[in-house]
C-alpha positions as CSV (number, residue, x, y, z in Angstrom):
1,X,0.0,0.0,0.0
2,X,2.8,2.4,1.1
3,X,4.3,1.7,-2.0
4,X,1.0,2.4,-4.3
5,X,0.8,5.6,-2.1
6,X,4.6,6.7,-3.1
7,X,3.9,6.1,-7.0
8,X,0.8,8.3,-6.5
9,X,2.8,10.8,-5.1
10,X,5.3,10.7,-7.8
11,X,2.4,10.5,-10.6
12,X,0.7,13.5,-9.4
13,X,3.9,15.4,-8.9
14,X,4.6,14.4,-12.1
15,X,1.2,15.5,-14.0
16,X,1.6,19.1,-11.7
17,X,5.0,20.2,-13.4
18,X,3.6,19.0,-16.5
19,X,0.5,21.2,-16.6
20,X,3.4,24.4,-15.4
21,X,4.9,23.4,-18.3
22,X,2.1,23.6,-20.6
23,X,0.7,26.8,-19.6
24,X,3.9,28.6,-19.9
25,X,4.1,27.3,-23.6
26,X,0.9,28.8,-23.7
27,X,2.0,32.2,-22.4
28,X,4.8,32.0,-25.3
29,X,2.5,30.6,-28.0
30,X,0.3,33.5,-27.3
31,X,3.0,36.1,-27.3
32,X,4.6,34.5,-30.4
33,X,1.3,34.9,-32.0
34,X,0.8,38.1,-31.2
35,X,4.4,38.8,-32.5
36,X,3.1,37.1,-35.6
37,X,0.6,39.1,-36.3
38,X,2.0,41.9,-35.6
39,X,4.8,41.8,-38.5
40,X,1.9,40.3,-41.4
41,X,0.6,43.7,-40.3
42,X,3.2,45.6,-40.3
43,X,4.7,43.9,-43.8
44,X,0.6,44.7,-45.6
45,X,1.1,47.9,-44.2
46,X,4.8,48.4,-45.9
47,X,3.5,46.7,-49.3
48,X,0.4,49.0,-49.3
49,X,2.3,52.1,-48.7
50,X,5.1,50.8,-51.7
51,X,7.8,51.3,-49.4
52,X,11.9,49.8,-50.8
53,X,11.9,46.4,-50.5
54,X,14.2,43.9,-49.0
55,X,15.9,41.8,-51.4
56,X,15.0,37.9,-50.6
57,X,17.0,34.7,-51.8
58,X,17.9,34.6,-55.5
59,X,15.9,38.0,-56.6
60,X,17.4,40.6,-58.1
61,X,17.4,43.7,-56.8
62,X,15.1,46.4,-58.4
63,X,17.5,48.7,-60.3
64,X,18.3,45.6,-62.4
Protein backbone atom coordinates (compact mmCIF):
# COMPACT_ATOMS: atom_id res chain seq x y z
CA UNK A 1 0.00 0.00 0.00
CA UNK A 2 2.82 2.36 1.12
CA UNK A 3 4.35 1.69 -1.95
CA UNK A 4 1.03 2.40 -4.35
CA UNK A 5 0.76 5.64 -2.11
CA UNK A 6 4.63 6.70 -3.13
CA UNK A 7 3.88 6.06 -6.97
CA UNK A 8 0.76 8.33 -6.54
CA UNK A 9 2.76 10.82 -5.07
CA UNK A 10 5.28 10.73 -7.82
CA UNK A 11 2.45 10.50 -10.59
CA UNK A 12 0.73 13.47 -9.43
CA UNK A 13 3.94 15.38 -8.90
CA UNK A 14 4.61 14.41 -12.08
CA UNK A 15 1.22 15.55 -13.96
CA UNK A 16 1.58 19.11 -11.67
CA UNK A 17 5.04 20.25 -13.41
CA UNK A 18 3.63 19.00 -16.48
CA UNK A 19 0.52 21.24 -16.58
CA UNK A 20 3.37 24.43 -15.42
CA UNK A 21 4.87 23.43 -18.35
CA UNK A 22 2.09 23.62 -20.58
CA UNK A 23 0.65 26.77 -19.60
CA UNK A 24 3.88 28.55 -19.95
CA UNK A 25 4.08 27.28 -23.62
CA UNK A 26 0.91 28.78 -23.70
CA UNK A 27 1.99 32.24 -22.41
CA UNK A 28 4.76 31.96 -25.30
CA UNK A 29 2.52 30.60 -28.02
CA UNK A 30 0.35 33.53 -27.35
CA UNK A 31 2.99 36.11 -27.28
CA UNK A 32 4.57 34.48 -30.41
CA UNK A 33 1.27 34.90 -31.97
CA UNK A 34 0.82 38.12 -31.20
CA UNK A 35 4.37 38.77 -32.48
CA UNK A 36 3.06 37.05 -35.60
CA UNK A 37 0.57 39.07 -36.33
CA UNK A 38 1.98 41.92 -35.61
CA UNK A 39 4.77 41.76 -38.46
CA UNK A 40 1.89 40.31 -41.42
CA UNK A 41 0.55 43.67 -40.33
CA UNK A 42 3.20 45.58 -40.35
CA UNK A 43 4.73 43.87 -43.81
CA UNK A 44 0.64 44.71 -45.57
CA UNK A 45 1.14 47.91 -44.20
CA UNK A 46 4.78 48.40 -45.91
CA UNK A 47 3.49 46.67 -49.32
CA UNK A 48 0.44 49.01 -49.29
CA UNK A 49 2.28 52.11 -48.66
CA UNK A 50 5.10 50.84 -51.69
CA UNK A 51 7.84 51.32 -49.41
CA UNK A 52 11.85 49.76 -50.77
CA UNK A 53 11.88 46.44 -50.54
CA UNK A 54 14.22 43.92 -49.04
CA UNK A 55 15.95 41.82 -51.39
CA UNK A 56 14.97 37.94 -50.65
CA UNK A 57 17.03 34.65 -51.76
CA UNK A 58 17.85 34.63 -55.53
CA UNK A 59 15.91 37.97 -56.57
CA UNK A 60 17.35 40.55 -58.13
CA UNK A 61 17.42 43.68 -56.83
CA UNK A 62 15.08 46.39 -58.40
CA UNK A 63 17.49 48.68 -60.30
CA UNK A 64 18.26 45.56 -62.44
Amino acid sequence: MEQLEEQIAHMTRTVDDLSDIVARQELEITALTRRVEMLMRREGQREASGAGGIVVGDERPPHY
